[in-house]
C-alpha positions as CSV (number, residue, x, y, z in Angstrom):
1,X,136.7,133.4,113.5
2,X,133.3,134.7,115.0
3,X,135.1,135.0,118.4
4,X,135.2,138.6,119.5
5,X,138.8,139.6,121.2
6,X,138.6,140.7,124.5
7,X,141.5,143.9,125.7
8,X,143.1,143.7,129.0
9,X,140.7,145.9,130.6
10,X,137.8,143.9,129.9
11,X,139.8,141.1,130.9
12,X,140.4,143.2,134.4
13,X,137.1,143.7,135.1
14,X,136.2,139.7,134.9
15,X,138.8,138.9,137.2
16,X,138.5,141.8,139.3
17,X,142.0,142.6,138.6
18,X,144.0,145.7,137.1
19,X,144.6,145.9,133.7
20,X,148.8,145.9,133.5
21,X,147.7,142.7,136.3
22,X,146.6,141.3,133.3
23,X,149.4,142.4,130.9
24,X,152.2,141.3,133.2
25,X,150.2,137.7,133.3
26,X,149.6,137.1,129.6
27,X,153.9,138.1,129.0
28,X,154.8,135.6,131.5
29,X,152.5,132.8,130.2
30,X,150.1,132.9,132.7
31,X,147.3,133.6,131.1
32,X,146.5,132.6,127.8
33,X,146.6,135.6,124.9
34,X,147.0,136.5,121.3
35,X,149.8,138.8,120.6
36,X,148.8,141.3,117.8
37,X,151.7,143.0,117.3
38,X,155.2,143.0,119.4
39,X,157.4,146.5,119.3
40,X,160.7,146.9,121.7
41,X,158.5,149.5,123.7
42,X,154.6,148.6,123.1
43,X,152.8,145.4,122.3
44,X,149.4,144.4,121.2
45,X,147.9,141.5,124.0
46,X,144.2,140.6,123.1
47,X,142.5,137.8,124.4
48,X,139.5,135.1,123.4
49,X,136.5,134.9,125.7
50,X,136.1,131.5,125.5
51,X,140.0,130.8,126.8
52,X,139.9,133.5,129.8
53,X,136.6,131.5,131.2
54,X,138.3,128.1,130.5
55,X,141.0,129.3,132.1
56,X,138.6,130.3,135.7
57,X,137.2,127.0,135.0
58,X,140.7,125.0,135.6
59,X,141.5,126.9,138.9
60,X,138.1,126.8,140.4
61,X,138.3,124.9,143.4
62,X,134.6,123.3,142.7
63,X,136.4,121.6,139.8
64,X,138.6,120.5,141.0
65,X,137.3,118.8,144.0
66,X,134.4,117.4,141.6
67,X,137.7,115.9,139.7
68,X,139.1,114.1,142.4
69,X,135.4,112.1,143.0
């Protein structure tokens, strides 16, 4: 894996949203993660570059009006 994980923060700042944002999104499935490590308290979210801008790509509305044509 050359991939690079990404943390919740830097995840933040591309969507221009607050870290536990982020956090609460990847628990509920929302947004695609890797789970490190999974204690009853604290858990371990990081996340692959290349899935977080796949995952702006599928709700952009340019792609999905380019779909459509």
């Amino acid at each position: 894996m050359t991939e690079a994980l990404l943390t919740s923060e830097e995840v933040a700042e591309l969507l221009a949203l607050k870290p536990q944002t982020v956090r609460d999104a990847a628990w509920r499935g929302r947004l695609p993660c890797v789970r490190l490590w999974q204690g009853k308290k604290k858990s371990l979210l990081r996340f692959r570059r290349s899935e977080i801008e796949a995952f702006i790509l599928e709700r952009s509305v340019l792609a999905k009006r380019d779909s459509k044509n």
